[in-house]
N, C-alpha and C positions, 0 to 999 in steps of 0.2 A: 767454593761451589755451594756450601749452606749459605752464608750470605747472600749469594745470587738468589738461591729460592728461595729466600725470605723476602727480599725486594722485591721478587716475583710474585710472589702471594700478598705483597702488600702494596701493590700498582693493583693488579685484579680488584682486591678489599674496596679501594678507594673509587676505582672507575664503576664497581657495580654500587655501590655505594650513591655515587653521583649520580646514577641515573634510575636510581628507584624516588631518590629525591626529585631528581629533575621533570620528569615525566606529570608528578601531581603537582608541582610549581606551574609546570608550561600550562598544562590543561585548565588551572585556573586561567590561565593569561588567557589562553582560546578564548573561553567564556566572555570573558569582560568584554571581547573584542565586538562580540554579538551586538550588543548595546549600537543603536541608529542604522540596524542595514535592515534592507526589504527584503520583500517576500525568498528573492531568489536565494541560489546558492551561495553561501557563506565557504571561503575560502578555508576557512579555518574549520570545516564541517570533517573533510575525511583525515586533515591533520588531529583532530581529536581523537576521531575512532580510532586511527592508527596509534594513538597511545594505549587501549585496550582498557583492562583494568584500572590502571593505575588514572583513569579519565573517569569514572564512576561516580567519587565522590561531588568530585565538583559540580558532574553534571544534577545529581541532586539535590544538591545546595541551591543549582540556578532555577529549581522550581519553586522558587519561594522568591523568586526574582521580582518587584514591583513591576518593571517593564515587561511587556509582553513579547516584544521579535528575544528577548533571551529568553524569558520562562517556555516559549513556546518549541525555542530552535532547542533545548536542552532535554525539554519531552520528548521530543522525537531521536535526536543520538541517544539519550537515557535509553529507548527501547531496541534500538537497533544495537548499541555498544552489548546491551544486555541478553541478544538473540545471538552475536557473534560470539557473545566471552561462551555460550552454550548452556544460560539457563531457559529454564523453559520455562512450561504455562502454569508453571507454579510460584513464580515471581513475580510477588506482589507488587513489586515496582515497577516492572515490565508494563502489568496491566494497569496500572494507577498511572503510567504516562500517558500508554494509547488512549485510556479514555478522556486527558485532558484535552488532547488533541480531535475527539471525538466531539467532545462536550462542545467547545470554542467553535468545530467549524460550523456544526447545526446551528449555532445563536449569532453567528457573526453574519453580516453584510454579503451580499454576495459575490460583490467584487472587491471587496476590502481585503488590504496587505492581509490581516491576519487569518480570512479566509483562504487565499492563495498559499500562504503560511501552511497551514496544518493541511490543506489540501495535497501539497508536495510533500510534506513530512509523511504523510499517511501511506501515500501509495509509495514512498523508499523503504519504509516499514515491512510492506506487504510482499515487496520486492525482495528482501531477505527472510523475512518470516517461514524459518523451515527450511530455509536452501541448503543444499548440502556442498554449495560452495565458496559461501558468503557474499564479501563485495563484487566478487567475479562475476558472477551466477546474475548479482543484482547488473548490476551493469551490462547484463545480457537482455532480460526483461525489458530495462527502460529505454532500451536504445530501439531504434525505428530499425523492423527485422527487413534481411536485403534485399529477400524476394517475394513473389505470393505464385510458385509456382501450384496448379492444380493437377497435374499428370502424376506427379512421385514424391515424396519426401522428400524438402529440401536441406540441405544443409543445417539450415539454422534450425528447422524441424527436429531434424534429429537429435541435435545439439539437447536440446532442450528436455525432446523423450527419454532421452539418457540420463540428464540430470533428473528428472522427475522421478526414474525407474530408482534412481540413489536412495528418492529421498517425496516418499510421496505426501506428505506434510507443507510442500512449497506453493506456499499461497499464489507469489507472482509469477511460477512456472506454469501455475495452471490457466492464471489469469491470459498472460503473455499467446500459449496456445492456443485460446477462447476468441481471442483478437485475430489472429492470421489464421483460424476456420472462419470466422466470420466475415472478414475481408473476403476470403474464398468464395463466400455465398454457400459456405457449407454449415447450414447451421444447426443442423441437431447436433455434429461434434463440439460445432461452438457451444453450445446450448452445455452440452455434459461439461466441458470443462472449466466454463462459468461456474458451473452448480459447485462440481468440485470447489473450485476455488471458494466462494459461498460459503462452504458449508463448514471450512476451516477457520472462516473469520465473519461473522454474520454482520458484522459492519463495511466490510468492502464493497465500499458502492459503485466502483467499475465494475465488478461481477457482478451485482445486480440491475445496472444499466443494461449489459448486452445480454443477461438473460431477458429482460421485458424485448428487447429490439428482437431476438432472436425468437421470439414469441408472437410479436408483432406480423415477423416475416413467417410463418406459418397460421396466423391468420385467428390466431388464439390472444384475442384483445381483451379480456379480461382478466386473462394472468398476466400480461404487457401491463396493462394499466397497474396492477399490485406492487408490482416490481418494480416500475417507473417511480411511485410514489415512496416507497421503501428506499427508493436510493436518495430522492429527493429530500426525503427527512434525513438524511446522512451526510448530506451533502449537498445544498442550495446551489450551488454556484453550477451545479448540473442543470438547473432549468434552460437556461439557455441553449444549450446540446439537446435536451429531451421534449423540449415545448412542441416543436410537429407534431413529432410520432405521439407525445402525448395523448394530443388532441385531435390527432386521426384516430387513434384507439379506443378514444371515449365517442368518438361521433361514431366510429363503426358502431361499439358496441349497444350504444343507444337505435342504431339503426335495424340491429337483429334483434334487442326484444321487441321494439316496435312491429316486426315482422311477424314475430311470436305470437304477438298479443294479437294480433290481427289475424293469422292464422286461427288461434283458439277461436275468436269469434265468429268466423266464417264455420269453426267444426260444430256450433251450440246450437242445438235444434230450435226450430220455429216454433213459437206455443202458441 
């Protein structure tokens, strides 16, 4: 019987053994793997995170990567690996990812791989940033929600009000809500939980798209136009989405001081 548990303690020894080794072996191999794929999703994206910790090192090693679809795709799991393992806004590496990813997409081309690149990376970031469910929660956000009913809180409404009620720190829960009041045409909720979301990460520039829109549609075109342009320095590849409203916003608003001004002058007395 002592022999058996000794074999037994030493089968355990060996198989945890193998897989504290295995784990930061594999997550190199993920990395390497990065090297020649585009913008999209990399297969080997959730099998990394799914390594957890023991995925960390590597991915900070691949920021010093020459090529970019690795330094870039490794910034982005570095922040999200780093939001799940449950550090927070006190990790310095955390925020020294996001802002590579921040950096690159404001300088990059507007339809270039590396744009679309940190553009996805950013908002899966945002999508966990604070969730209190992690990949679950994210994978609720990014996915196209089922209904837009207007009469009652729908399902996936509530879904979402519950997890926020967890956990009110959740950038893409607030975002996600902001979108399906605004689909609604309801948009001062939209408006509040844009702002929310906003105000948790001053770079999310979907939040600050549908606050200008949401702004827009209440006829308030010179905080549209602020907000337009704030997302646009965050994120170029938004002009193509924002170009109308832009410039409906900028001809109203040109259109009401001209009004202004001409007003005043009809008030200035005759000398």
């Amino acid at each position: 019987m002592f022999r058996l548990g000794l074999v037994a303690c030493g089968f355990f020894a060996v198989v945890g053994f193998f897989w504290a080794v295995y784990d930061p072996i594999a997550a190199r191999w993920d990395v390497s793997n990065f090297a020649g794929s585009g913008p999209g999703e990399h297969p080997a994206e959730r099998l990394i995170l799914s390594r957890g910790r023991a995925a960390l090192e590597s991915l900070r090693t691949g920021l010093d990567d020459s090529r970019p679809e690795v330094r870039l795709r490794c910034a982005g799991l570095l922040a999200v690996a780093l939001e799940l393992s449950g550090e927070g806004e006190e990790s310095g590496d955390r925020k020294g990812a996001v802002a590579i990813l921040v950096r690159e997409l404001s300088n990059a081309e507007t339809d270039s791989p590396t744009a679309q690149l940190c553009e996805r990376l950013l908002v899966r970031y945002w999508s966990v940033k604070g969730s209190p469910d992690g990949l679950k929660a994210a994978d609720l956000v990014t996915a196209v929600y089922p209904d837009s009913s207007k009469t009652s809180p729908s399902p996936y409404e509530r879904r979402l009000q519950g997890l926020l009620a967890a956990n009110r720190n959740w950038v893409g829960g607030y975002a996600a809500l902001a979108q399906m009041y605004y689909d609604r045409q309801q948009y001062e909720q939209a408006e509040q939980q844009a702002f929310n979301a906003w105000q948790l990460d001053y770079d999310e520039f979907e939040a600050l798209a549908l606050l200008g829109l949401c702004r827009m549609r209440q006829s308030d075109y010179a905080s549209a136009i602020t907000y337009f342009e704030l997302a646009l320095e965050r994120n170029p590849r938004l002009k193509a989405r924002l170009h109308d409203e832009l410039e409906r916003a900028r001809k109203a608003e040109n259109d009401e001081r001209e009004r202004r001004l001409k007003e005043k002058r009809l008030e200035r007395p005759l000398t």
